[in-house]
C-alpha positions in Angstrom: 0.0 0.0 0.0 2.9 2.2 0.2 5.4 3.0 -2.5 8.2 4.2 -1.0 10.0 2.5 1.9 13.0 3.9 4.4 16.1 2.0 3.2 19.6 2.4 4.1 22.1 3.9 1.6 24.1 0.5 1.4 20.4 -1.5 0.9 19.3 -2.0 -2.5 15.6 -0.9 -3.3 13.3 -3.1 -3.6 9.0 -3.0 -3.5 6.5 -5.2 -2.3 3.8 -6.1 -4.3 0.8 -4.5 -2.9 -2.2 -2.4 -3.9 -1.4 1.3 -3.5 -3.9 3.7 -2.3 -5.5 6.3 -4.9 -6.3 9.5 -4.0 -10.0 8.6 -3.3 -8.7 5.4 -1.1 -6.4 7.8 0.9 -9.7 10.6 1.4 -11.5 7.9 2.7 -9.2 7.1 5.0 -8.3 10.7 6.3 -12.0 11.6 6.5 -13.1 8.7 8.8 -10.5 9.5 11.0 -11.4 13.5 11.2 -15.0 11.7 11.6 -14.0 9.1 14.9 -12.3 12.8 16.1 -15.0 14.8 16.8 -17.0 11.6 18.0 -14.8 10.5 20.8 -14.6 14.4 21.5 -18.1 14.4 22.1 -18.5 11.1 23.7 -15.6 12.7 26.8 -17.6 15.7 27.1 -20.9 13.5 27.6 -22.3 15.1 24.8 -23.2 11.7 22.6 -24.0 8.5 25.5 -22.2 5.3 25.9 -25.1 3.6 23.8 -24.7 5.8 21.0 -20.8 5.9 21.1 -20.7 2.4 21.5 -21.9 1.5 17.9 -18.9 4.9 16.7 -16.5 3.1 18.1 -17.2 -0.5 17.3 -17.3 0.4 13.1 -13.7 1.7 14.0 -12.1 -1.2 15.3 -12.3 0.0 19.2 -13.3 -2.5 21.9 -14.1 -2.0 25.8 -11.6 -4.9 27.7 -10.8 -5.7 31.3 -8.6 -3.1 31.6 -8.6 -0.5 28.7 -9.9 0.1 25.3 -8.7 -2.8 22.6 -8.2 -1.2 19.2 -8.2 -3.9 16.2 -6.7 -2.6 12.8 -7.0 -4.4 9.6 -4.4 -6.5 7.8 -6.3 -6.9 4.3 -5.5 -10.0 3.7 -2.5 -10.1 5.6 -0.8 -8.0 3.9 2.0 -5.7 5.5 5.0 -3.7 4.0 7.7 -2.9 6.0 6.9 0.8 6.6 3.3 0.1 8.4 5.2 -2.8 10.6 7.4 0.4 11.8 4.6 2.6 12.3 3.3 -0.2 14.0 6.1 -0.6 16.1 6.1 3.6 16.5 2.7 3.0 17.9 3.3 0.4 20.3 5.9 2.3 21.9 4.4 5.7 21.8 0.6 4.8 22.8 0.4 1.2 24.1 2.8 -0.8 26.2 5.4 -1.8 23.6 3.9 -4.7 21.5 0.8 -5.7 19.4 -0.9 -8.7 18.8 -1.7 -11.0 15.3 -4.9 -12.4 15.4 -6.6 -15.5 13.5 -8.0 -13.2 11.5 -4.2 -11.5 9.8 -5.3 -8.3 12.0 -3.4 -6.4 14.2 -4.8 -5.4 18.3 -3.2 -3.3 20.4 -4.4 -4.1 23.8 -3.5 -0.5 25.9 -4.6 2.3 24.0 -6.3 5.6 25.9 -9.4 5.9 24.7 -8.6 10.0 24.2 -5.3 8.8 21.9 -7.2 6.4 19.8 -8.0 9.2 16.5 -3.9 10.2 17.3 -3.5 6.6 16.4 -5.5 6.4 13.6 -4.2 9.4 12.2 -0.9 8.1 12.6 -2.2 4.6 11.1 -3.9 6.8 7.8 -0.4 8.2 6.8 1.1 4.5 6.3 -2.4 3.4 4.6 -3.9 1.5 7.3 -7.5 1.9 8.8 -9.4 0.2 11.6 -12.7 0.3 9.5 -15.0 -2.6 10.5 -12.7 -4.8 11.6 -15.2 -5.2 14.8 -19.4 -4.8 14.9 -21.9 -5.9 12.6 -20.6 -5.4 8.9 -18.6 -6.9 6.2 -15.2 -7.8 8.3 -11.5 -7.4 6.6 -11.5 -10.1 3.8 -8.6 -12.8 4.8 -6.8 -15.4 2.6 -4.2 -18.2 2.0 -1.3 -16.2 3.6 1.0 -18.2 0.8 -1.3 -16.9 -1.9 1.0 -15.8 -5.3 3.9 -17.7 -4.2 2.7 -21.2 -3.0 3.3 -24.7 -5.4 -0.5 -25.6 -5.5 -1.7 -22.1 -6.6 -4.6 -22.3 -8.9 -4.9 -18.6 -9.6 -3.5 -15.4 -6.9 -6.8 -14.9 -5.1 -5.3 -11.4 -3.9 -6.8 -9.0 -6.7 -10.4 -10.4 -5.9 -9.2 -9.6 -2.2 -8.6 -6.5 -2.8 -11.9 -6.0 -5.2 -14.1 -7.9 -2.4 -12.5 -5.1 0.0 -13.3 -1.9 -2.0 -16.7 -3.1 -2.5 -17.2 -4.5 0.9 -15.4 -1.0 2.6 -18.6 1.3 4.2 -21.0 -0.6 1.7 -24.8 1.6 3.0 -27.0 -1.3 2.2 -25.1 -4.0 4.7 -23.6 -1.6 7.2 -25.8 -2.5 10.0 -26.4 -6.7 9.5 -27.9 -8.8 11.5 -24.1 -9.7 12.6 -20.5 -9.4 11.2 -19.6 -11.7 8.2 -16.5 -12.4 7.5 -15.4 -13.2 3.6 -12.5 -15.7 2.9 -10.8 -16.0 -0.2 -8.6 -19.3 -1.7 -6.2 -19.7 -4.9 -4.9 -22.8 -4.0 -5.4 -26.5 -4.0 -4.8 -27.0 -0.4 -7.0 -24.4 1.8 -4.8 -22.4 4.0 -8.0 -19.5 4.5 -10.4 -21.9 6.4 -12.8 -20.8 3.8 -15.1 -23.7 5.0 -15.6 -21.8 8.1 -16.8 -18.3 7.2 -19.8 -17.1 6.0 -18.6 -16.8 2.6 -15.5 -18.9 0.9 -14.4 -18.6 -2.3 -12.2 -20.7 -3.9 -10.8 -19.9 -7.1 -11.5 -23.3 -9.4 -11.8 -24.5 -13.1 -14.4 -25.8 -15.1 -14.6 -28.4 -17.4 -13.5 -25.9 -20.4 -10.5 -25.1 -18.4 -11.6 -21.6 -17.7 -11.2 -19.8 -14.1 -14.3 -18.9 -11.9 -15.1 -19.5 -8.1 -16.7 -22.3 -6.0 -18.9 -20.4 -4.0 -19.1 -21.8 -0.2 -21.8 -20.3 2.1 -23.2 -20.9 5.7 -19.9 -21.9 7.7 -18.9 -20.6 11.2 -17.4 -20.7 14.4 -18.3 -19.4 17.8 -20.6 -21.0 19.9 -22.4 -23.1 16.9 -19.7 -24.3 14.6 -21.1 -24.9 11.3 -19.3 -26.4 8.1 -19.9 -23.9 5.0 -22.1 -25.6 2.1 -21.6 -25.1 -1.8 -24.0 -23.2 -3.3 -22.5 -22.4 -6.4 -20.1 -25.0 -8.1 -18.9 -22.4 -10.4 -19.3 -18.8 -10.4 -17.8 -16.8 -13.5 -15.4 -14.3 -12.4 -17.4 -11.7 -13.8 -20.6 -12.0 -11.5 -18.4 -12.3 -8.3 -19.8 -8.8 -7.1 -23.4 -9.4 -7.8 -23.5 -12.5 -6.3 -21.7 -11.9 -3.1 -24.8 -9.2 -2.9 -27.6 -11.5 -3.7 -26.7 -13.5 -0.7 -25.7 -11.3 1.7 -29.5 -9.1 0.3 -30.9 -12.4 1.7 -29.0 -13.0 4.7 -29.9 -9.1 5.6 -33.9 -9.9 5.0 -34.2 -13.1 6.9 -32.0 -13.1 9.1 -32.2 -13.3 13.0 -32.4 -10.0 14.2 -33.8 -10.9 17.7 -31.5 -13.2 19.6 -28.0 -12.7 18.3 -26.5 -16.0 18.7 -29.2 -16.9 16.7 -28.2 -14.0 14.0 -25.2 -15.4 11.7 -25.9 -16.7 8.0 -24.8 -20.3 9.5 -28.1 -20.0 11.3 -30.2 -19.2 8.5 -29.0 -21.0 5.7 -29.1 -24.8 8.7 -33.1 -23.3 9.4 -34.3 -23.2 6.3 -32.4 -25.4 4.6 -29.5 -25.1 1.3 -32.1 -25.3 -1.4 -34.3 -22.6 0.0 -31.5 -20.4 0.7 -30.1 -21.6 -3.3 -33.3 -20.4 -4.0 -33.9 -16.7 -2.6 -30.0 -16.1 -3.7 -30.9 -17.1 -7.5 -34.2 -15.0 -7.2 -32.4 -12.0 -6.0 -29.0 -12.5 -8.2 -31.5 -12.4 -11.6 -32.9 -9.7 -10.8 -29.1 -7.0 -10.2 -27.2 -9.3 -12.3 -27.2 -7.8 -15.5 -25.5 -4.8 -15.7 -23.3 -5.5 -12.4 -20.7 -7.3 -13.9 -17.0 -6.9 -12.8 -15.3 -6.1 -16.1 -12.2 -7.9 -17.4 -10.6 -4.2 -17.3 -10.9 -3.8 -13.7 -9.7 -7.0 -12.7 -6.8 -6.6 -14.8 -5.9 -3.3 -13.2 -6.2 -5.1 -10.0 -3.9 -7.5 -10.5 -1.3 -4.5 -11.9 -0.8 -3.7 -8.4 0.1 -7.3 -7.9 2.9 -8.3 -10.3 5.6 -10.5 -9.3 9.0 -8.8 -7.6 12.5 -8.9 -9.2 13.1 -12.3 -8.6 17.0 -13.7 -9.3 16.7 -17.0 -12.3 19.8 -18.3 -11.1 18.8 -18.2 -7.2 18.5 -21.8 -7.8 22.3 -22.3 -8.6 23.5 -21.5 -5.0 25.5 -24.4 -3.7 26.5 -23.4 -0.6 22.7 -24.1 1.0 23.2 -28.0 1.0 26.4 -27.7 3.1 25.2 -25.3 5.8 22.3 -27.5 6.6 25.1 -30.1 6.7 27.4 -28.4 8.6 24.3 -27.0 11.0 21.9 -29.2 12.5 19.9 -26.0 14.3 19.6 -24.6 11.3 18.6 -27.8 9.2 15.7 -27.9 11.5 14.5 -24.5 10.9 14.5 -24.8 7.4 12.5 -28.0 7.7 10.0 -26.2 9.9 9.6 -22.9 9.4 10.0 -22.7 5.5 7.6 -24.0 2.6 8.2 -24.3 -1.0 7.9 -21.1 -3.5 6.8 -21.6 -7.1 10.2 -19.8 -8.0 13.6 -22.4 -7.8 15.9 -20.9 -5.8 13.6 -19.0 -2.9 11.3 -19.9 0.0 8.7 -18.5 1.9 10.1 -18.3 5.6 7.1 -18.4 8.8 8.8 -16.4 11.3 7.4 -18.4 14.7 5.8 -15.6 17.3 5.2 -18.4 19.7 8.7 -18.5 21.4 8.0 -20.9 24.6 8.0 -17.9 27.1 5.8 -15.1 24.6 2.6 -15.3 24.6 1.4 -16.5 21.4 0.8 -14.1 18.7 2.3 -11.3 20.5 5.3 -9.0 19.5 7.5 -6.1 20.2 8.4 -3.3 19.2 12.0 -4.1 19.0 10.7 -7.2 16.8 8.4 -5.1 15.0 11.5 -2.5 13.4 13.6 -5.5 13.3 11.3 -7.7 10.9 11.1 -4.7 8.8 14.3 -4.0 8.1 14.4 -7.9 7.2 11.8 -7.8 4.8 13.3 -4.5 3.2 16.6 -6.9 3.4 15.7 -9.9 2.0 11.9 -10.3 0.9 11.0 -7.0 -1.3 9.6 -4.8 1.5 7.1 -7.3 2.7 5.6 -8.8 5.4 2.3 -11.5 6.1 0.2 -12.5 8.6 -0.4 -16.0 9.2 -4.1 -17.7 10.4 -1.6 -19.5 13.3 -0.7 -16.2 14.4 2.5 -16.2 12.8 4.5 -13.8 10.1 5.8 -15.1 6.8 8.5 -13.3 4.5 7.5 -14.7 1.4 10.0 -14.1 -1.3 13.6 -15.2 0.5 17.0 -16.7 -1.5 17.6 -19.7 -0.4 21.1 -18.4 -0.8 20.3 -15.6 2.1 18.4 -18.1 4.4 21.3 -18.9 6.9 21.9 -15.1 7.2 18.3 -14.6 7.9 18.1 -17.4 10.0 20.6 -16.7 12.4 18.6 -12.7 13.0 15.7 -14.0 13.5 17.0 -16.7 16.1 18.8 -13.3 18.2 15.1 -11.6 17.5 13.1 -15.1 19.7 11.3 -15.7 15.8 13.0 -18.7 14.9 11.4 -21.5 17.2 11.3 -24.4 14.7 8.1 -25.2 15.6 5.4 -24.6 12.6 2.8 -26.5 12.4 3.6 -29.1 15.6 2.3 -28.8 18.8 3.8 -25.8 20.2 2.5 -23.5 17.7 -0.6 -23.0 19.6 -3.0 -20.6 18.2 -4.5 -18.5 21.6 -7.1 -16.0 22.2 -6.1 -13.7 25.1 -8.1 -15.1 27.3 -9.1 -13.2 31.1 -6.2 -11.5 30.9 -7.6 -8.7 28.5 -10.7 -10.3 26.9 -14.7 -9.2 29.2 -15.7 -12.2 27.4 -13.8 -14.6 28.5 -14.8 -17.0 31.4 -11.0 -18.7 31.4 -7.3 -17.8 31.0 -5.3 -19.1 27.9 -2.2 -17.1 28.1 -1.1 -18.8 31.2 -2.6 -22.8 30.0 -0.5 -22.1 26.8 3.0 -21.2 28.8 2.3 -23.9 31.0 2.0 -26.6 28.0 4.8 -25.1 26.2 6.5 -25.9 29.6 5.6 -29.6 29.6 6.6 -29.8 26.0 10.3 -28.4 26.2 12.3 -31.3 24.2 12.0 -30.0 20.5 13.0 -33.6 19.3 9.9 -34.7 21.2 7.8 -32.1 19.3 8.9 -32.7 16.1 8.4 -36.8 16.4 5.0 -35.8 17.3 4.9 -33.9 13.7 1.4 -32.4 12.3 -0.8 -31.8 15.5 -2.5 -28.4 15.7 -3.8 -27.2 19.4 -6.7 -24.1 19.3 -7.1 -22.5 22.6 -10.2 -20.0 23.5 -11.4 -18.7 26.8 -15.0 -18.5 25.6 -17.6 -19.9 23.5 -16.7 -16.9 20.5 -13.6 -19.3 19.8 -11.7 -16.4 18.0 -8.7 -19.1 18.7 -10.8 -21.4 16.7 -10.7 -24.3 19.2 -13.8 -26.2 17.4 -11.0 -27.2 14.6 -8.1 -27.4 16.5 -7.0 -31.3 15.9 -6.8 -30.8 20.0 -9.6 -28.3 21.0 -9.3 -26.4 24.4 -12.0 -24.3 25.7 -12.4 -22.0 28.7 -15.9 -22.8 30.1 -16.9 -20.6 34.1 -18.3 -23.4 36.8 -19.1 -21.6 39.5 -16.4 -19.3 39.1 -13.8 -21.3 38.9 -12.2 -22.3 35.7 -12.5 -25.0 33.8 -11.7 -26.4 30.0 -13.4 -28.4 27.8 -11.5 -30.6 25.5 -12.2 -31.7 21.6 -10.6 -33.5 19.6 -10.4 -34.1 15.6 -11.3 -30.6 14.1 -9.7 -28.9 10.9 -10.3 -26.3 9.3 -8.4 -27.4 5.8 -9.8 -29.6 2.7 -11.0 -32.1 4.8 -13.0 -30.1 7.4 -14.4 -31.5 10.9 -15.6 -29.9 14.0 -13.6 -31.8 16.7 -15.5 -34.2 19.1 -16.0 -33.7 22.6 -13.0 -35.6 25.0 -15.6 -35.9 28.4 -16.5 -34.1 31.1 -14.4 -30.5 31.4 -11.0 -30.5 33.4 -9.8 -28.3 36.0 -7.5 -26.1 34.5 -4.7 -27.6 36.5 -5.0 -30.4 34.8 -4.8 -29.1 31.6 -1.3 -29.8 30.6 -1.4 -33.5 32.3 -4.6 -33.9 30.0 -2.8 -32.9 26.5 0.5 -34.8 27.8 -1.3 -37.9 28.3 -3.6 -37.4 24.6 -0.2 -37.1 23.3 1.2 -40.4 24.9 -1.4 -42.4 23.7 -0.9 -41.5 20.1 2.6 -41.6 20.2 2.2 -45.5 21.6 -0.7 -46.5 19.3 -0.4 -44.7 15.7 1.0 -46.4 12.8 4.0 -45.7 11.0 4.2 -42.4 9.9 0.6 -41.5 11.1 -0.6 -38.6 12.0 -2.3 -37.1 14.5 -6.0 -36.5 12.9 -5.6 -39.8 10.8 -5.5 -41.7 14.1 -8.1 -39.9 15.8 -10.2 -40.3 12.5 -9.2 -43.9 12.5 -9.7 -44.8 16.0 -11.9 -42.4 17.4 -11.6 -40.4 21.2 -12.3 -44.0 23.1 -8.9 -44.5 23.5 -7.9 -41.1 24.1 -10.8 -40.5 26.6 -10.2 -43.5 28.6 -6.3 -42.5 29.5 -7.6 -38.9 30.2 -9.8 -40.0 32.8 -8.7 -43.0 33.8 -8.1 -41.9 37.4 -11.2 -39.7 37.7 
């Protein structure tokens, strides 16, 4: 979104590829913020009442926690460059207490903002091109993706132009500004889901027909929260041209019939189980006939789109570099790393790197401001000015030499990011729990250091391979713990707290809300709980078998009987 960066004399230039604000993007922007201004003004003079400021603040990202305000800016699609990750890290130090925090959803919360410095931080946000428009209340949320999308092996198609088309349209849209509740819009390119697109109230995966010809597989009616629901397909194929039109027709629908009085009751997951796919197919085709025509998203816009998206200056003989074979050789620490935290790139001779923000003593998800100026100055070093946001609360440099990977590697292990943990059991997705969240009814900060604890032998953690643990303190999951292959959930008995524990969810190709374990544990026994889950499939899977394939083979018997065995 920027197109200039701060690089050192010695650095070579190079640009990220991002869309870059027009002059009517970067009004917008400034406006909205002058807007929020006078209405937190008049808010602390009493002039406007909590009721009415409530619904202000909410369509500009600002939260009431435990403690203080919670301000939640948009990553569109988890996209960064390395200038906003240094405003971010200006901010941090200057109005919160020195970090941020990545969420599920490739946004960015700051948990300690005065309620009277929030506009200063927006401003400050509007001169990097960064906004905190409806990333919370009931409207269109920031539109997420595969966070490998344009780089990855399996790519179909770069879903980020349609991204960045959904976002424009989606961005203060006066017909669904005020929804029943929020919906949330995922996008996918790619053969293997990395977006969870099964799980939002719109996916979109980018597809081809039998002529060979690109269009979208159009998923609706999936969720999380307190009623996980897996998304159906409505539309098989959806030419690229009607994508607008039809995203409208349903969501015209889901803002006439849908629940309005009781709002766990009031997602699209809700409406399209009640009255059932073909109705739903139905009122959607109905209502898509009649805007349709005349509504179609030109070939010249979505070219123009994907302009601001071209590949970077990548090296053709990256691929000749000799010298990587013999420093994972020579360096077992480093062989590791590479193994875990990097995945293939459609280009020979680069990978995309996952820098880990789930060190065992950080709280997951969280980072510094130190961290913050230091990853950007990496990005502008070695991967075109550019930084992503992960689902698993992790960041990804996308475009690295494989030839620059042992210099990288050894920064980012000074910097507490190079934990080669990716994907196993350590890279714990976690919502913050009681210790910010009003929500919640349970910690997770504290559960998640004290597993992390128990699981402190890294050749341990990587025998155990593919196992994915989603932690919430509440029935909202924002950690997602209904497709965590090991769910935990914070549940309130009597004030005390306690967590509930499922088992087999995913939220890839294959999706599955995870089954219940039993009865909910004390959250002392937490840890001994996921230990002893962990013990039994270490003893009993086959071969090379994963996690989820034994659970899906076996079941939760075996599991649930070892879990409680002494209760």
């Amino acid at each position: 979104m920027i197109t200039s960066h701060d690089y050192s004399p010695e650095r070579p230039i190079k640009r990220s590829s991002m869309y870059q604000y027009n002059d009517n993007d970067q009004i917008l922007v400034d406006e909205r913020v002058a807007q929020f201004r006078r209405q937190t003004e008049q808010f602390l003079k009493g002039e406007i009442s909590e009721d009415q400021y409530r619904a202000l603040r909410l369509r500009n990202g600002l939260y009431v926690q435990i403690h203080a305000p919670m301000l939640r800016i948009a990553g569109p699609y988890g996209l960064f460059n390395s200038k906003q990750l240094r405003k971010l890290a200006h901010i941090a130090r200057t109005y919160d207490k020195n970090y941020c925090h990545f969420t599920t959803r490739q946004n960015v919360q700051f948990n300690w903002p005065k309620l009277e410095e929030v506009p200063d931080i927006l401003e400050e946000l509007a001169s990097v091109q960064m906004h905190a428009i409806q990333t919370s209340g009931n409207c269109m949320r920031n539109t997420t993706s595969d966070h490998l999308a344009g780089v990855c092996i399996d790519e179909i198609e770069d879903p980020r132009p349609y991204c960045e088309i959904i976002r424009q349209w989606t961005t203060l849209h006066p017909e669904f500004d005020y929804l029943p509740r929020k919906f949330k819009i995922a996008v996918s390119g790619a053969l293997h889901d990395r977006a969870a697109t099964q799980f939002h109230d719109v996916g979109l995966h980018l597809v081809k027909n039998d002529a060979g010809e690109t269009g979208f597989k159009v998923i609706v009616g999936g969720g999380l929260g307190r009623t996980p629901v897996i998304g159906q397909v409505i539309k098989p194929y959806l030419e690229k041209k009607h994508l607008l039109s039809y995203l409208e027709a349903i969501l015209r629908i889901y803002n006439l019939f849908g629940r309005r009085d009781n709002k766990y009751k009031a997602r699209i997951k809700i409406l399209v189980k009640e009255s059932g796919l073909d109705k739903f197919f139905t009122l959607v085709e109905q209502e898509w006939q009649l805007i349709r025509d005349g509504n179609e998203l030109s070939n010249e816009r979505i070219n123009a789109m994907k302009a601001h998206f071209v590949e970077p200056a990548y090296q053709a003989d990256a691929v000749l570099d000799a010298g990587f074979s013999e420093q994972q050789q020579e360096n077992k620490a480093f062989a590791t790393w590479v193994k875990h935290n990097t995945a293939s790139h459609k280009i020979p001779g680069y990978h995309a790197v996952f820098l880990s923000l789930k060190a065992p003593d950080s709280p997951p998800g969280d980072m510094t401001d130190t961290q913050l100026d230091a990853v950007a100055d990496l990005a502008d070093q070695y991967s075109f000015g550019e930084i992503r946001s992960t689902h698993r609360q992790n960041l990804i440099l996308a475009d690295v030499k494989q030839a620059e990977l042992f210099a990288l590697w050894q920064q980012l292990d000074g910097l507490k990011l190079a934990t080669p943990n990716i994907g196993t059991v350590t890279d714990m997705i976690c919502c913050p729990g009681l210790d910010f969240c009003s929500l919640a009814n349970a910690g997770s900060i504290g559960v998640a250091k004290e597993i992390n604890e128990a699981l402190d032998d890294m050749d341990y953690i990587h025998d155990i391979g593919d196992l994915k643990i989603n932690m919430s303190g509440c029935m909202n999951g924002c950690a997602h713990q209904s497709v965590g292959h090991i769910g935990i959930l914070g549940v309130d008995k009597k004030g005390t707290e306690w967590y509930q524990i499922t088992l087999g969810g995913s939220s890839e190709n294959k999706a599955a809300i995870g089954e219940r374990l039993g009865p909910a544990v004390a959250k002392n026994q937490v840890t001994k709980a996921v230990t002893t889950i962990l013990d039994v499939y270490v003893k009993n899977r086959l071969n090379d078998e994963s996690f989820l394939d034994m659970v899906n083979r076996v079941g939760i018997t075996p599991f649930k009987e070892q879990v409680y065995a002494n209760n």
